[in-house]
Each structure stands twice: as C-alpha cells, then as structure tokens.
C-alpha positions as CSV (number, residue, x, y, z in Angstrom):
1,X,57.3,-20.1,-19.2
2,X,56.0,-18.5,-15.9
3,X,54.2,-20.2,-13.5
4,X,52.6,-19.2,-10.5
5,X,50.6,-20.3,-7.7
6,X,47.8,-18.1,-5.9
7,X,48.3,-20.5,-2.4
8,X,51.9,-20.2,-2.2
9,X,52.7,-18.9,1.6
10,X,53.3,-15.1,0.6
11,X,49.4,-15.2,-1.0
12,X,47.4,-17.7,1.3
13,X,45.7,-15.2,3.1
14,X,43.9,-14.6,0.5
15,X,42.9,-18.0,0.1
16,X,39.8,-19.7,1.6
17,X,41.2,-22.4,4.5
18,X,40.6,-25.1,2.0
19,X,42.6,-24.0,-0.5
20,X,45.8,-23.5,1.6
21,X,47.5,-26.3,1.8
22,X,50.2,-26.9,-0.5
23,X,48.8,-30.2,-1.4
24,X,45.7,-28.3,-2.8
25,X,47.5,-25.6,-4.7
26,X,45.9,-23.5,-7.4
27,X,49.3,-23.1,-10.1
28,X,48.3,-20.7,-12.9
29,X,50.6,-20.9,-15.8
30,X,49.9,-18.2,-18.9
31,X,49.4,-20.1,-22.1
32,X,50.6,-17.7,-25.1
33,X,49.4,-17.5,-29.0
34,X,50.3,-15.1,-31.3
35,X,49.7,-15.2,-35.3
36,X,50.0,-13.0,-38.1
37,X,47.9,-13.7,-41.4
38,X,48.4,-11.8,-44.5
39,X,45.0,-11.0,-46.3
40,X,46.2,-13.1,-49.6
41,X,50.2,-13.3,-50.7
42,X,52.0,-10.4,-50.8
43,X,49.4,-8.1,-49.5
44,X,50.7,-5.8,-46.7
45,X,46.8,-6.2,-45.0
46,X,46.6,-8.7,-42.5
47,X,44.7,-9.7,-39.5
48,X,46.9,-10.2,-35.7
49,X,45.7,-12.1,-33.5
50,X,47.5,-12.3,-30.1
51,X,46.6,-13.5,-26.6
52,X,48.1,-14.7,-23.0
53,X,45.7,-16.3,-21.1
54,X,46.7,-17.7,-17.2
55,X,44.9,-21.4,-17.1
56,X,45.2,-23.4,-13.7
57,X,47.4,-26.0,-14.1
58,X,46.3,-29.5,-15.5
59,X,46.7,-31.8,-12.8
60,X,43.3,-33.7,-13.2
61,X,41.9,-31.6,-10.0
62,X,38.3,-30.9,-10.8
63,X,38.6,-27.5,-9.8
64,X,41.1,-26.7,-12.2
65,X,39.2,-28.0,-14.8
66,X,35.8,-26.2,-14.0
67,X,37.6,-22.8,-13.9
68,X,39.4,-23.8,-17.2
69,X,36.5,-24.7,-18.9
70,X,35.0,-21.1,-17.8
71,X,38.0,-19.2,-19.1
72,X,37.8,-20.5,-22.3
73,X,33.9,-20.6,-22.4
74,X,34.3,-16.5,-21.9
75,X,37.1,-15.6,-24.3
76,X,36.1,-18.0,-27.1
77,X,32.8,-19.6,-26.8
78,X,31.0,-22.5,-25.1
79,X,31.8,-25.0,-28.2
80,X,35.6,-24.4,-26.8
81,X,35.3,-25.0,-23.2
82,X,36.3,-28.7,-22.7
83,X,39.8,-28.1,-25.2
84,X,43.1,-27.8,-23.9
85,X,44.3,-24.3,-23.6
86,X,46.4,-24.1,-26.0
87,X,43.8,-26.3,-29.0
88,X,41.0,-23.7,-28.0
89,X,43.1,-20.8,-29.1
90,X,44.3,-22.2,-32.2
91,X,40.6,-23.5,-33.2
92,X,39.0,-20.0,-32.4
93,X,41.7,-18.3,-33.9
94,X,41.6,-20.6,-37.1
95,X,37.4,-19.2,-37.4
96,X,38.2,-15.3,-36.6
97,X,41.4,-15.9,-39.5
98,X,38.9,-17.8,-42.4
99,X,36.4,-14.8,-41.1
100,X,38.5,-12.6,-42.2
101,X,39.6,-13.8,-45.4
102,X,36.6,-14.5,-46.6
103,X,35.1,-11.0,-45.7
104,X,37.8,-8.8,-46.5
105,X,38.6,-11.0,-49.8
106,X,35.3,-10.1,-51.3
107,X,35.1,-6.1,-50.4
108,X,38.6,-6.0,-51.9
109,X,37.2,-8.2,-55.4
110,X,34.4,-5.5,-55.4
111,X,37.0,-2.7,-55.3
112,X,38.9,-4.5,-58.4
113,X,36.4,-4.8,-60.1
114,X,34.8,-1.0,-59.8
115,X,38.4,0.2,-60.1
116,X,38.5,1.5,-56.5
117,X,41.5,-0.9,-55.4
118,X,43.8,2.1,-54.8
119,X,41.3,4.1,-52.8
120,X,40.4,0.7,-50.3
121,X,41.0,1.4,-46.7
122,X,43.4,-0.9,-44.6
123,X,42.0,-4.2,-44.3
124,X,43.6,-4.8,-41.4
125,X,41.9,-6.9,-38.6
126,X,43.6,-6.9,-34.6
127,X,42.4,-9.1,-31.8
128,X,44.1,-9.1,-28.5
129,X,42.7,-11.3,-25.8
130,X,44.3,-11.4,-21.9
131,X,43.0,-13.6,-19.3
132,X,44.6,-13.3,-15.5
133,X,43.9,-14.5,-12.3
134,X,42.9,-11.6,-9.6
135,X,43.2,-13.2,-6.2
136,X,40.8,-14.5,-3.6
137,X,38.5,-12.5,-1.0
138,X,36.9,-14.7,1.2
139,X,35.5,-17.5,-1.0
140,X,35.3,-15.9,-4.1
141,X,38.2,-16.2,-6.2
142,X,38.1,-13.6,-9.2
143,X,39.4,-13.6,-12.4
144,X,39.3,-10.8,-15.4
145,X,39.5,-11.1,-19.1
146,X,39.9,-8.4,-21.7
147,X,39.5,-8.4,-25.4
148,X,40.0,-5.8,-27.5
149,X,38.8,-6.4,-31.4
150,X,39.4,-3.8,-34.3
151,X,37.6,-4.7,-37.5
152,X,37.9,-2.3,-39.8
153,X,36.4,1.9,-39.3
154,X,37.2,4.3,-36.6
155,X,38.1,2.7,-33.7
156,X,38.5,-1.0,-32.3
157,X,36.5,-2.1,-29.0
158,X,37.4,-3.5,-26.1
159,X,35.4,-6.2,-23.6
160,X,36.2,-6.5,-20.0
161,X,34.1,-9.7,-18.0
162,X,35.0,-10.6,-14.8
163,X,34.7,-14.0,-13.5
164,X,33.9,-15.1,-9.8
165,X,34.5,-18.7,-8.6
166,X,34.1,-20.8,-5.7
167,X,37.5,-21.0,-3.8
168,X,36.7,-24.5,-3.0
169,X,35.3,-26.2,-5.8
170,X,35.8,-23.7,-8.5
171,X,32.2,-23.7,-9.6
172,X,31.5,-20.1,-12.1
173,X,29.1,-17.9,-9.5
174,X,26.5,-16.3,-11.3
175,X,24.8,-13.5,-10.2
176,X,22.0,-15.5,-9.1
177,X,24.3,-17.5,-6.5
178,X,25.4,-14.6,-5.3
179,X,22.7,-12.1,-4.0
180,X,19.4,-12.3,-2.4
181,X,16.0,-12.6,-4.1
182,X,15.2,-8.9,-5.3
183,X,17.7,-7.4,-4.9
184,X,18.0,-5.7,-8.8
185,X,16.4,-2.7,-7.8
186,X,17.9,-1.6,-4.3
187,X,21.4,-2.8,-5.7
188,X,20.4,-0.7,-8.8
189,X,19.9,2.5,-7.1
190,X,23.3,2.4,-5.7
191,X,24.7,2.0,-8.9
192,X,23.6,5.3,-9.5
193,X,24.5,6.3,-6.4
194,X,28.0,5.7,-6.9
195,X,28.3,6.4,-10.9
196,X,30.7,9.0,-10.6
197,X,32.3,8.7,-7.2
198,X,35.8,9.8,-7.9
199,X,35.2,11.7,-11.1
200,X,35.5,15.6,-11.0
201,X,32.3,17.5,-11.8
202,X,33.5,18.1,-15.6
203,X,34.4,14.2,-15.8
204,X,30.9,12.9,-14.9
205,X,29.2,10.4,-16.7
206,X,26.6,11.2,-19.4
207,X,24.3,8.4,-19.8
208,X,22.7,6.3,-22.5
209,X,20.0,4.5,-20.3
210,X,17.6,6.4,-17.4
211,X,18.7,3.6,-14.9
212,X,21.6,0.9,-14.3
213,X,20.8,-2.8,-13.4
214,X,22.9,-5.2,-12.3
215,X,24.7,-6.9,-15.6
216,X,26.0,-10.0,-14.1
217,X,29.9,-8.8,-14.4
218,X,31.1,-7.8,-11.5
219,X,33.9,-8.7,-9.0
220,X,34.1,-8.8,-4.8
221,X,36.8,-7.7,-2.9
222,X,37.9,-5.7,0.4
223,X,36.2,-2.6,-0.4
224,X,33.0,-3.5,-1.9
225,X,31.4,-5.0,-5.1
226,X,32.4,-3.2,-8.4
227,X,30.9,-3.9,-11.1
228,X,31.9,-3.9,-14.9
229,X,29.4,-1.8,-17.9
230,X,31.2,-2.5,-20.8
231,X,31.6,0.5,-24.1
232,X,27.7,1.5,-25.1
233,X,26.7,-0.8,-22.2
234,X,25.4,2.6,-20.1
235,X,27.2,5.3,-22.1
236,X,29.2,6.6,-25.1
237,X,32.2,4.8,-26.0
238,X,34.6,8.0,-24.9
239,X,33.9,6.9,-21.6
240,X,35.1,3.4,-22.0
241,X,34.8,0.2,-19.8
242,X,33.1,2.0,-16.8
243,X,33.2,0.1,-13.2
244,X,31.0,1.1,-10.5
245,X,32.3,0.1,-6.4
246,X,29.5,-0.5,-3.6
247,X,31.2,0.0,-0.5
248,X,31.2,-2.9,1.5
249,X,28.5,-1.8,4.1
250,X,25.8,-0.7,1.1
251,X,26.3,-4.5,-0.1
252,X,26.5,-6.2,1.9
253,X,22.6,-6.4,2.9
254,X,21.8,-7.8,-0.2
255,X,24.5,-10.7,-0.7
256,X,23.3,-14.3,0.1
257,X,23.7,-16.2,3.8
258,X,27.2,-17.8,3.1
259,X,28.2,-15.1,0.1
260,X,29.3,-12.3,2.9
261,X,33.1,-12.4,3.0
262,X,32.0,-8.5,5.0
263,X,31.3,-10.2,8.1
C-alpha cells in the first residue's frame, strides 16, 4: 500500500515550521474498500460501493487523530468519527447496502405483484467516495473529499467539501475561525464578482439564487480563497460543482489576525 508523507524534504515548504521536522511527520496512507452486493441471488441488480480515502497515519499523535476523526465525520457521519479507518467504512457501507435492499426489495415485490417485473428499471445503486490530502499554505493544511452517489433515475450526484486544518494541531477550521466578524456580505459580493472569471461569454453561469454567501467549503492557497457550491447549491446541475477564487489581495482584508498566510 502507498504511503506518503506531506513533511518529507521535497514538500516541507509547504509545511508550517512546526510541522517540519521529521520527528513530527504527517504520513498519509490511502485506506481502500470496495464491495459489490447483488440485490437478492442471482439478480444482475446490485449496488457498488467503492472508496480510497488518505488517513494520517496512526501513531497516537493527537493531530492525526483530530484530522482522522474529521475525515470520517465528512464522508460518513459524525456517529463514525472515533472508528478506525478501515471499521468506519465497512459500518457505513453495511447501512447504505441494508438501505438498499430493503428499498429496492420492495419496489421490485410491487412490480411482481402488478406484473410489471419485466418493465422495472435497473436497480442498480453506485457510491464512490475519495478523500486526499491537498498540501499546506501557510498554516492551513487542506484536504478535499468527493462523493459521487447514483440511486436510481437520470443521473447520479456528486459532493465535493473541502476541509481546512490547523498545521500545528490539526484542529477542523470553520469558517467562523477563519474570517473576521461581518464579513458574509463584502466577501459575498466578490463571489459574484468573480462567478465567471475564466468562463467565455456563452459558458457563463445562469443562476438559481439572486446572491452567493459564503457556504463554509472552501479552501486557501497561493492565489486566493476558492470556494466550493456544490450541484443545485447556486445553479442547475449541468453546471456541476462550481468553485469560485478570490484573489489573494480581495481576501485578504477580511481573514482573521493570525489566519493571513498573504502577508
């Protein structure tokens, strides 16, 4: 299994000082699950479930642990954040896969029983879930995961949330630790601002709401804050998972004494 380490030499410029010594190495190491379920015997329906998630390395340093606990919280649920890697998976995979059953079961015993059984659609169900970490700016170290669900109709859905940790400690930043009192509306308007930088005239983004707020999901690095609307978040699903940069000078005004990595 890979393993890698986001202090080695090559990458600890990235790293805040205190995380740069080999003796306080972060080691991620991608934990894999993949699992494929038929509906009942012999049915060709099933439901996938597959997923590689990087975890820091267990070594009983604190700061591993908190940004464990937040990976897991985030792909699975908070009930899941204090298992290993590897028993999280398996137990939230074990719910989605009796979820599953239980609802697909029962459409396809209504079929049966109305006759429709050869006119069902595909009961097939497909999760994918990746987790990986991003590297450090300044103090904050980012990380991004990605689910994609399809549960039956037109199209599956996919969920992008970025996390942004303390270097040091590993403590989950919210957006609240992160910019200054009041800053929702100012920081809003140059959401807009930027909405379609880079996008031809033709490509521009229609959309769903008259104004964008701050969500929460959003990453730092050298060239600003970009932050991450999710499908139907802001607009129509065609446009996807949409993410929004602030240049690093329009930002920087509003981040927190101590949260400025723009200096």
């Amino acid at each position: 299994m890979k393993k890698f380490s986001i202090a080695s030499a090559a990458l600890c410029a990235l790293l805040s000082a205190s995380s740069c010594g080999t003796d306080n190495a972060l080691t991620f190491i991608p934990v894999t699950f993949n699992e494929t379920t038929a509906l009942e015997e012999g049915a060709q329906d099933s439901i996938k479930i597959s997923m590689e998630v990087e975890y820091p390395e267990n070594t009983g340093d604190k700061r591993a642990q908190n940004i464990s606990a937040a990976i897991s919280a985030t792909l699975f649920g908070s009930e899941y954040k204090d298992m290993a890697p590897q028993e999280a998976m398996k137990a939230w995979s074990d719910s989605l896969k009796a979820e599953y059953v239980s609802d697909n079961l029962e459409l396809l015993a209504m079929m049966r029983e109305n006759g429709e059984e050869n006119l069902r659609p595909g009961l097939d169900w497909t999760c994918d879930k990746t987790g990986f970490a991003v590297g450090q700016f300044g103090n904050f170290l980012g990380y991004r995961t990605t689910t994609y669900m399809y549960t039956g109709g037109a199209h599956g859905g996919t969920n992008e949330v970025h996390l942004n940790f303390d270097g040091s400690s590993g403590k989950l930043l919210e957006q609240e630790d992160v910019f200054a009192d009041g800053f929702e509306s100012e920081v809003g308007k140059l959401l807009m601002k930027h909405l379609n930088d880079g996008r031809a005239e033709d490509e521009a983004i229609s959309l769903l709401v008259d104004e964008i707020t701050p969500n929460g999901n959003f990453s730092v690095g050298e060239n600003g804050v970009t932050f991450i609307f999710n499908q139907y978040e802001i607009a129509a699903y065609a446009f996807g998972v949409i993410e929004i940069t602030i240049p690093a000078d329009e930002i920087k005004p509003f981040l927190k004494p101590g949260m400025n990595p723009y200096h």
